[in-house]
N, C-alpha and C positions, 0 to 999 in steps of 0.2 A: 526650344530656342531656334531660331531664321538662322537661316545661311548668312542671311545679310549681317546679321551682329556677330557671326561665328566669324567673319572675313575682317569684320571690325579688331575683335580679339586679335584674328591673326596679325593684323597689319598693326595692331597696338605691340605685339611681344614677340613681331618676329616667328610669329608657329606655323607651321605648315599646317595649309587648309586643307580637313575630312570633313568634306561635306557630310559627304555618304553616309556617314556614320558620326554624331558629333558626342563628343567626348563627358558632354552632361546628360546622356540617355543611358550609357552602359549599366546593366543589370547583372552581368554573370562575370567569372571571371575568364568566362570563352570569349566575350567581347570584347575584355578588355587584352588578349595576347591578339585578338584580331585588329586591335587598333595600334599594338606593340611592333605587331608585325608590319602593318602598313606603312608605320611612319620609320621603320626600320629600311623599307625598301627604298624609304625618302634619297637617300646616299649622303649622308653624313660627313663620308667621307675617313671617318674615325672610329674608331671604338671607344675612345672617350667622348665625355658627355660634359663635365666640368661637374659630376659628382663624385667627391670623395674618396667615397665609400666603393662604389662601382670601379674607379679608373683606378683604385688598388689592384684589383683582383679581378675583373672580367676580361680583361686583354687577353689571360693567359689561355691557350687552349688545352693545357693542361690543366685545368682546375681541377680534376678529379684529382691528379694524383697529391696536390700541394690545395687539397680543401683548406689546411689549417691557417693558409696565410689570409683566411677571413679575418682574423681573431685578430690580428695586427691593423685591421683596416676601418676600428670603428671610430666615431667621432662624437662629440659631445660630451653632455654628461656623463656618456657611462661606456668612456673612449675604453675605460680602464678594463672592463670584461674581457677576459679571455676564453670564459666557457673552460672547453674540455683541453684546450689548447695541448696541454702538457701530461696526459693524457694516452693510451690507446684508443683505438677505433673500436665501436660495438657494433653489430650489422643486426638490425632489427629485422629479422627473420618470418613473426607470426604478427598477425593483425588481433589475436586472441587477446584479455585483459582477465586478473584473478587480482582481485583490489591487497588479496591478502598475503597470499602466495604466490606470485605471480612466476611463471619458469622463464627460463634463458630461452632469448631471444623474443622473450616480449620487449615494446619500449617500457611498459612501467618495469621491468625487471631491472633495465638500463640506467633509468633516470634515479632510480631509489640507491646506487651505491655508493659508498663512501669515499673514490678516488675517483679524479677525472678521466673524463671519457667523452672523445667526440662520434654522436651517434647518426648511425647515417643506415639506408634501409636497401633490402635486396630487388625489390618490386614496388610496383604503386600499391596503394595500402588506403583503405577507406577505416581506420579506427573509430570503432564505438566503446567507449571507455564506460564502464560499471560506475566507477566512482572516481571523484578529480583526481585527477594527476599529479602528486607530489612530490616536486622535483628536490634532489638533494644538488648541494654547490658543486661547481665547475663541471656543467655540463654541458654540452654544447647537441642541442636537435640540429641537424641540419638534411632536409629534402630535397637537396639538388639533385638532379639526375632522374628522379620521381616525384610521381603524382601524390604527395601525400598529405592525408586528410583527417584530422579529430572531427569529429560531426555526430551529431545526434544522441548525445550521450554527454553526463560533464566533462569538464576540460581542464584547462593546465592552472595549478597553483605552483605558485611559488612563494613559501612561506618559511620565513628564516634563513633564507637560503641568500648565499653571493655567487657572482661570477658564474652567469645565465648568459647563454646566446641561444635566441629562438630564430629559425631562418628556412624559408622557404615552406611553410606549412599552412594549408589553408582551413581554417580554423572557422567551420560554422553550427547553429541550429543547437549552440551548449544550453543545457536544462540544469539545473538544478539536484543536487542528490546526496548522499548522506545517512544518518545516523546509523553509520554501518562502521566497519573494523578497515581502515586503510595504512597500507603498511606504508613508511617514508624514509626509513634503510634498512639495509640487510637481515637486523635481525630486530625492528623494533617496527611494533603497530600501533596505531590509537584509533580509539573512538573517535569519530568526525561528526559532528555535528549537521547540519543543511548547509551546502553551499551555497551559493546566490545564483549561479548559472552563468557565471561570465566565461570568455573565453580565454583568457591570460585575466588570471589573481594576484597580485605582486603585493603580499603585506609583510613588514618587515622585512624587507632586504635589500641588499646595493649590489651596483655593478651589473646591471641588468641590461640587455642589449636587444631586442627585435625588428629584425631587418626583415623585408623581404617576403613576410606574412600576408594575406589574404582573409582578413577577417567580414564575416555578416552575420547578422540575423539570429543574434544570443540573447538567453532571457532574459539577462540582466546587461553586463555592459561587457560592450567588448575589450577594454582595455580598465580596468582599475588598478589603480596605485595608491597604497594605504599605509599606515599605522607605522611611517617613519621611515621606509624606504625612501632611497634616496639614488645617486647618481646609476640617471633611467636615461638611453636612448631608443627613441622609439622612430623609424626610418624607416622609409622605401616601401613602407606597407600602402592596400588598398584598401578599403574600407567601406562601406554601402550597405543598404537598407538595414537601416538599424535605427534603435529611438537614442539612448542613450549612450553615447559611444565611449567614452573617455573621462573618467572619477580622476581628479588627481587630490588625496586628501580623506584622512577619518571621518572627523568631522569639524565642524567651527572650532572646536571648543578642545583639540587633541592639539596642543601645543608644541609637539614632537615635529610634528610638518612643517615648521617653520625651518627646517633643515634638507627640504624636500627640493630636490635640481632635478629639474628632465626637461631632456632636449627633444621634441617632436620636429623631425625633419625630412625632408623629400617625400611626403605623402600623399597620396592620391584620394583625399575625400568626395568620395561620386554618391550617386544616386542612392533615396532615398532615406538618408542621414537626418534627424530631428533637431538632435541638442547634443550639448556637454563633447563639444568637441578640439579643445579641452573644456571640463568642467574644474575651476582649480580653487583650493580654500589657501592654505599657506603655503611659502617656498617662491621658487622661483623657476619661473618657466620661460625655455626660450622655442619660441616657435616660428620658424625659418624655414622658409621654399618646400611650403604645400599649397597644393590646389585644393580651393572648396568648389566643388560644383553644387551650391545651392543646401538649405539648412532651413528645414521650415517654420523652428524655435530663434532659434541662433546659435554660432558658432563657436567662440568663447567668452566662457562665463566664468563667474567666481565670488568666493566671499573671503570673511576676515582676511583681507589685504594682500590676495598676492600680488608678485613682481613680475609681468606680462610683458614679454618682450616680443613682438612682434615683427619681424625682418622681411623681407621680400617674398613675402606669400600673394598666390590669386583670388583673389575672393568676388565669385560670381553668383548676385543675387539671380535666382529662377523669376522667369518672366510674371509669375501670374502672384508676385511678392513684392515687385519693386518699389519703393523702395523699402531695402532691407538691412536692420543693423545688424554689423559680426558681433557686438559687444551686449552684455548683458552682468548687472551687477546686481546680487542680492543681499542686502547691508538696511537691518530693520530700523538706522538712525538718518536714510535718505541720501539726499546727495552731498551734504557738508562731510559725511563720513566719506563715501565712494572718492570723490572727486579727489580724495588725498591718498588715493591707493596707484601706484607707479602702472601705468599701462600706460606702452609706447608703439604707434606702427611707423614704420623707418621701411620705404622703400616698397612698401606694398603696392599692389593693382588692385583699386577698387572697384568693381565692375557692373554694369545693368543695374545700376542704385545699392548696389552695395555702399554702407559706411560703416565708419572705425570709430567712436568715442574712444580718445586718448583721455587720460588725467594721470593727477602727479605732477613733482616738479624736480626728480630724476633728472642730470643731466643727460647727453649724450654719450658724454665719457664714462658714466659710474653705471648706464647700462653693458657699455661694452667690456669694460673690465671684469663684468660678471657674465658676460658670454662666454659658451660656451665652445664657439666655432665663428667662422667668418661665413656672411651671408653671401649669396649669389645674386646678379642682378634676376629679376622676377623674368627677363627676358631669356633666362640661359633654360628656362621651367622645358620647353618645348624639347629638349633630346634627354630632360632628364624624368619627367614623370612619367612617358612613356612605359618608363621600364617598372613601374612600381607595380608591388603586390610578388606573386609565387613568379618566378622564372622558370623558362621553358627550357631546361639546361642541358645538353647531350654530349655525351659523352666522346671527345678529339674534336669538339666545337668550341669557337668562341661561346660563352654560358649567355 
């Protein structure tokens, strides 16, 4: 992408102009605390930003000692998660995994018990997990303070499980793995099956919360949501080179999804993202103040009828695509079916030949009443996407 349309952007939404570095190239997530940092030195002036989520809880420089008042700060669909809230503190000790047996101070030793617990780790920690990670309810992972990494090995299920907060863990390179013995509490194991290789599995369960994550480059998709799960926010994460990023939905034909709410909000979708971002079948999705830096499929898709609510997101086609649509409908009866499926954008930036096919005859008001949060103007994006993905949080520091 030119400087010259980067300047365009800017003087369109109000952003401070990186040349030097334009915010649709980033590839790691060392580029992108390099671009965190830059537009941090910008002077703000504030520690708020006018997100949410953030002006809860980043002011404090105490965070360490008052981690839990995260759990009070989420929004959306799945405001309601408290994690490990109510709960002691675990301190994840070993970077070691034993799918069956696992000892104290592993995180699967952590996440498999049967009372809440918010778990937080003594060092940076590169974890290679044997087999997925099966989380039991009210648990809360949270990385502040450290470098800490699932990678190269499967990754995190959550299955039957409520009241999840995932936060700050950068979650890449998940495979697939299975027909082995994995324990998912204290005293009880099962046979598992093949997993699919995703990096967050969320099937059957509610209250679900991922803030603040780093996800790339899993064999399957990095976020799926399935088989009737429901009240899902998924926030402030970054996201990149990946094909398939985001399932929300069993299949056409799993009826249960038609109960399925998730709020995808403050996300930072960069470099080289494919498809399915979201990819949604039933339910209702509101998807409010993210950045798409370019999608070489398209951006959100869907079938049997979901309710698409699109609010003040950036949507920037890549130059060598323009023009390019965010939308994408797969419906085997054409467009007299699609056309009557509720997709709304309200307040978006469509940018470099980006466009939005809306249809529906939804109004204004019976989208909002089914919102799950109030949108930000698309111009506030600039102090708040910055900060998306893992934070660089230190300890008697603003986080």
């Amino acid at each position: 992408m030119s400087k010259i349309f980067l300047i365009f952007i800017a003087l369109l939404l109000h952003l401070p102009i990186l040349c030097s570095r334009p915010v649709t190239h980033l590839s790691s997530p060392i580029q992108w605390r390099s671009i965190k940092n830059s537009t941090d030195q910008l002077g703000r002036g504030s520690c708020r930003t006018g997100n949410p989520i953030d002006d809860c809880w980043r002011c404090d420089p105490d965070w360490e000692a008052n981690r839990k008042v995260l759990a009070d700060c989420g929004i959306g669909f799945g405001r309601n998660a408290i994690g490990g809230r109510d709960g002691e503190f675990y301190v994840v000790t070993s970077e070691g995994d034993d799918p069956k047996n696992p000892s104290p101070g592993m995180l699967r030793h952590a996440v498999i018990q049967d009372v809440p617990l918010w778990i937080i780790f003594d060092h940076d920690m590169n974890i290679r997990l044997k087999e997925e990670l099966m989380m039991n309810s009210y648990k809360t992972i949270d990385g502040r303070g450290f470098n800490v990494e699932i990678s190269n090995g499967p990754c995190i299920t959550i299955q039957g499980a409520t009241n999840i907060i995932l936060h700050g863990i950068y979650i890449h390179n998940c495979i697939p793995a299975g027909n082995a013995v994995v324990t998912d509490a204290p005293r009880h194991y099962q046979l598992r099956g093949i997993s699919d290789g995703d990096g967050i599995s969320i099937f059957g369960a509610q209250d679900i919360w991922i803030d603040h994550c780093t996800l790339a480059n899993c064999y399957d998709g990095l976020i799926d949501i399935v088989y009737g799960s429901t009240a899902i926010t998924i926030s402030n994460n970054y996201m990149f080179q990946h094909n398939e990023v985001m399932l929300m939905g069993h299949s056409d034909d799993f009826v249960a999804d038609k109960n399925m709410q998730v709020t995808i909000a403050f996300n930072y979708f960069g470099e080289g993202l494919v498809q399915r971002i979201p990819r949604c079948r039933h339910g209702y999705f509101h998807v409010v103040n993210n950045v798409y830096t370019g999608w070489k499929m398209y951006a959100i898709g869907g079938s049997a009828n979901p309710t698409i609510n699109s609010q003040g997101n950036v949507f920037i086609a890549l130059d060598d695509d323009a023009p390019k649509e965010v939308t994408k409908r797969e419906t085997p009866e054409g467009d007299g079916e699609w056309k009557r499926w509720n997709w709304r954008s309200d307040g978006d930036v469509l940018l470099n030949g980006a466009y939005f096919t809306a249809s529906g005859n939804r109004t204004p008001e019976s989208y909002t009443k089914a919102s799950s949060m109030v949108a930000r103007p698309a111009s506030l994006l600039t102090s708040i996407i910055p900060s998306a993905g893992v934070l660089s949080c230190k300890i008697g520091q603003l986080c």
